[in-house]
C-alpha positions in Angstrom: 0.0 0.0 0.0 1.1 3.6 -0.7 1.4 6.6 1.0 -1.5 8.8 0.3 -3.7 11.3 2.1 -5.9 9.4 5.0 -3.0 6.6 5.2 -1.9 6.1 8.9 2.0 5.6 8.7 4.3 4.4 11.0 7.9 5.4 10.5 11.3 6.1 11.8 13.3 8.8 11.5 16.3 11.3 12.1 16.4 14.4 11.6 19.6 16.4 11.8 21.1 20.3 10.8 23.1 20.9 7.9 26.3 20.6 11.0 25.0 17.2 11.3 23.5 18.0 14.9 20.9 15.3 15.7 17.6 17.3 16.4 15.4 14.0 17.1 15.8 10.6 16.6 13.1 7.7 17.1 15.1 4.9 15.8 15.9 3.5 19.4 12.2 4.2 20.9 8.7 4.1 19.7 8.0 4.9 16.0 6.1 8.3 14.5 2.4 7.1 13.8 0.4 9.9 11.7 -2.5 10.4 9.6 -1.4 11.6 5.6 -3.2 14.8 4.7 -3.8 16.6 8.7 -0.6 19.0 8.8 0.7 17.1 11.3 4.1 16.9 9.4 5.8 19.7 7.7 5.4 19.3 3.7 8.3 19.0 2.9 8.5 15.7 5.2 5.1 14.7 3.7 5.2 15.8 0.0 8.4 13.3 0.0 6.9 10.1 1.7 3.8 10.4 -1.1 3.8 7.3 -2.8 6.4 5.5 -0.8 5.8 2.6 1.1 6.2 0.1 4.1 10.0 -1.2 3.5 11.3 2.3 1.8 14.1 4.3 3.2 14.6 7.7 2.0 17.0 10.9 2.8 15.1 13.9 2.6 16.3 17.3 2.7 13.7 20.5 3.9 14.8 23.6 3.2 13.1 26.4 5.8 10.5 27.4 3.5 8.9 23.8 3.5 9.6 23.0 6.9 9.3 25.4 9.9 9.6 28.9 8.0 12.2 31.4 7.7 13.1 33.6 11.2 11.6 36.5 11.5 14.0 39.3 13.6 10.7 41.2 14.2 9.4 37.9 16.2 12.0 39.3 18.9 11.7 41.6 21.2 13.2 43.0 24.7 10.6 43.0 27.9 10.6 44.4 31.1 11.8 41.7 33.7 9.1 43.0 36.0 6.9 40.9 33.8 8.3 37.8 35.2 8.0 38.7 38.7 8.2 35.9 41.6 9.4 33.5 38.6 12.3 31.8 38.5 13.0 32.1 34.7 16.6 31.0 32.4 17.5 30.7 28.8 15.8 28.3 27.1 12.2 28.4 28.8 9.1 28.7 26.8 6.0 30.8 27.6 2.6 31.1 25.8 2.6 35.3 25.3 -0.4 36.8 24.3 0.5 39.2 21.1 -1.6 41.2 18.8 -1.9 38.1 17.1 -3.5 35.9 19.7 -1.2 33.7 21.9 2.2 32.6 20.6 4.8 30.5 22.4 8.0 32.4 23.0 11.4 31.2 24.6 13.5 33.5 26.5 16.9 33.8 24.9 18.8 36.0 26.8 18.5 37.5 30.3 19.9 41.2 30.9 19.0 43.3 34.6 16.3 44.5 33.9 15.1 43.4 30.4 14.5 39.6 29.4 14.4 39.2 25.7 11.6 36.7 24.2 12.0 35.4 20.9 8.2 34.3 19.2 10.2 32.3 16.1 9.7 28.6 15.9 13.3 27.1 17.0 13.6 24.9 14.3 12.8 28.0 11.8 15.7 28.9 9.3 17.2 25.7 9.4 17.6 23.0 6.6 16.2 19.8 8.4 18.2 16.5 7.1 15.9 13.5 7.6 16.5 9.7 7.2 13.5 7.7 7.1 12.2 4.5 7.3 8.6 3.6 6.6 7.7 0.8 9.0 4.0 0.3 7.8 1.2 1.9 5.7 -2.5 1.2 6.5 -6.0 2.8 5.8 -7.4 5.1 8.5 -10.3 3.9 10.5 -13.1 6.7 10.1 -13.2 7.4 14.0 -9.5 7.9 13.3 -10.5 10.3 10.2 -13.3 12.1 12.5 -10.5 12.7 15.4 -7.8 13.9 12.8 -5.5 11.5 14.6 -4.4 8.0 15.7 -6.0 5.9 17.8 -3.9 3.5 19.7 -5.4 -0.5 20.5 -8.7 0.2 22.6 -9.6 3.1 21.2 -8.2 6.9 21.5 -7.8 7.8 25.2 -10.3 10.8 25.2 -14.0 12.0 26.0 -16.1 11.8 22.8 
């Protein structure tokens, strides 16, 4: 069976920067399951499984335009430390702000006295993404699997109807 829209595929994969930093890795855990078609990959992963199937291995490289977007320098911005008061905050943390343009998660990437700046970009964004895959199995979607947009483990999906 191919890969198509409304396929559920299970796969492995590796994903590394063009410095050949590993980003993730699934190979020694549990595999990616995911429904073709519900944006649940970034297209240029998807658009390169199409039509592959259980068995296949495949090197794909995502440039930033297909994968998590280009940076955006506006996306950062300095804020008053006051904001963060009785917090313990560091590099590296994530917060959901609320922007003009409804709630975005942002990381704090550097810490100064009295300013913290917040950076709204995706961290993965501007980065070629190197992946190695392995398709592991390609089967229909049940349509309680279609009507949830996602995967349902054995005994069902885990949530409230």
């Amino acid at each position: 069976m191919k890969i198509a829209p409304n396929k559920v595929v299970s796969m492995h994969y590796a994903v590394l920067d063009n410095d050949s930093n590993t980003i993730d890795n699934t190979f020694d855990g549990e595999p990616l399951v995911f429904i073709v078609g519900t944006g649940y990959l970034i297209p240029g992963l998807e658009n390169a499984l199409m039509d592959k199937q259980a068995g296949d291995k495949l090197s794909v490289t995502v440039e930033p335009e297909q994968g998590y977007g280009e940076r955006h320098d506006n996306l950062m911005q300095a804020v008053p430390k006051s904001m963060f008061e009785g917090m313990e905050i560091e590099v590296g943390m994530q917060f959901r702000a609320t922007t003009d343009d409804g709630d975005q998660l942002v990381m704090i990437i550097d810490i100064q006295d009295d300013e913290v700046v917040v950076d709204g970009n995706h961290p993965l964004s501007g980065i070629t993404l190197n992946f190695d895959v392995e398709i592991l199995e390609v089967r229909d979607a049940t349509e309680d699997e279609l009507a949830h947009g996602h995967v349902h483990g054995e005994g069902g999906c885990g949530h409230d109807h």
